[in-house]
C-alpha positions in Angstrom: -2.7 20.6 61.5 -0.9 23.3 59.3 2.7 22.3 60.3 1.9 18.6 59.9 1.3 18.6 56.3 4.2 21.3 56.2 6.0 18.5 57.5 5.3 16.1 55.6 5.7 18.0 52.2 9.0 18.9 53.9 10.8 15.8 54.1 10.8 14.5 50.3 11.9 18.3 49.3 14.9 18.0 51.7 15.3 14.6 50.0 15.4 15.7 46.6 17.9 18.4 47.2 20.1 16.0 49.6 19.9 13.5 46.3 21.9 14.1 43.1 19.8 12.1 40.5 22.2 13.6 37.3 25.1 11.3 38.6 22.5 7.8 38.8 20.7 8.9 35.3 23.5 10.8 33.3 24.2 10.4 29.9 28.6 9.4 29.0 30.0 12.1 28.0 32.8 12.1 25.3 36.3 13.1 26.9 34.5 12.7 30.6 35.2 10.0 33.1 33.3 6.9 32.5 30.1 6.4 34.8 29.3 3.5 35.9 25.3 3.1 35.8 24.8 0.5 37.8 26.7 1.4 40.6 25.2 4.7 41.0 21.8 3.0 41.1 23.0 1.2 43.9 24.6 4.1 45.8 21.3 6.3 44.9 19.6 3.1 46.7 22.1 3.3 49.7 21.4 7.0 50.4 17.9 6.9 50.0 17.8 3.6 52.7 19.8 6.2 54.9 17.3 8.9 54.8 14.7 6.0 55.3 16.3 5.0 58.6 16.9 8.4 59.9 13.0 9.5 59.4 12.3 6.2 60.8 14.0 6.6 63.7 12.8 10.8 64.2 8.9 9.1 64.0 9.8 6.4 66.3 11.3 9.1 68.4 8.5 10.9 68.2 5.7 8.4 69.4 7.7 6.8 71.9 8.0 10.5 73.7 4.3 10.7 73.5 3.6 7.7 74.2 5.9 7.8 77.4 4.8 11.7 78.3 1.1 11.1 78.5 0.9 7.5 79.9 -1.6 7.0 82.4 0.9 6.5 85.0 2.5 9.6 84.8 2.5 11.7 88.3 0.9 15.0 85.6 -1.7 13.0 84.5 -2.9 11.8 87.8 -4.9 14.6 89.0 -6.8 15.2 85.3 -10.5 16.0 86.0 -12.0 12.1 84.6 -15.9 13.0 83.0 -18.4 9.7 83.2 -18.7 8.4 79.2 -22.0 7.5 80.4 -24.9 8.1 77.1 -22.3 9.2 75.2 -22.4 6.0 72.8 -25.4 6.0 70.6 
């Protein structure tokens, strides 16, 4: 249970340091390049919808390996010992 919340405290971290907010939010500086706010929204937006995909995709991953390892179909799972659920349910 440990490395699941690990996890999961893990991936925004790793987003924040894969994200560099001070080009989106920066002030214009005199003599510097001029930066155009509302395009670094959008390309903030673009990366973000990227990392979105990608952890998307590693949960789908994920539960479709689980899903597909312990199926009730699977040759492993055949000879599991089966207890009766019999007075179990109050």
């Amino acid at each position: 249970m440990a490395s699941y919340k690990l996890l999961l405290l893990a991936i925004p971290v790793v987003a924040m340091l894969v994200i560099d907010f001070t080009s989106a939010f920066a002030q214009q500086q005199s003599g510097g390049p001029y930066v155009y706010g509302r395009v670094e929204i959008w390309a903030l937006f673009y990366r973000l919808m990227v990392i979105a995909f990608v952890v998307g995709a590693v949960v789908m991953g994920v539960t479709f390996y689980v899903v597909y390892r312990f199926r009730e179909s699977n040759p492993r799972n055949r000879n599991l010992p089966t207890r009766s659920m019999e007075g179990e349910h109050h």
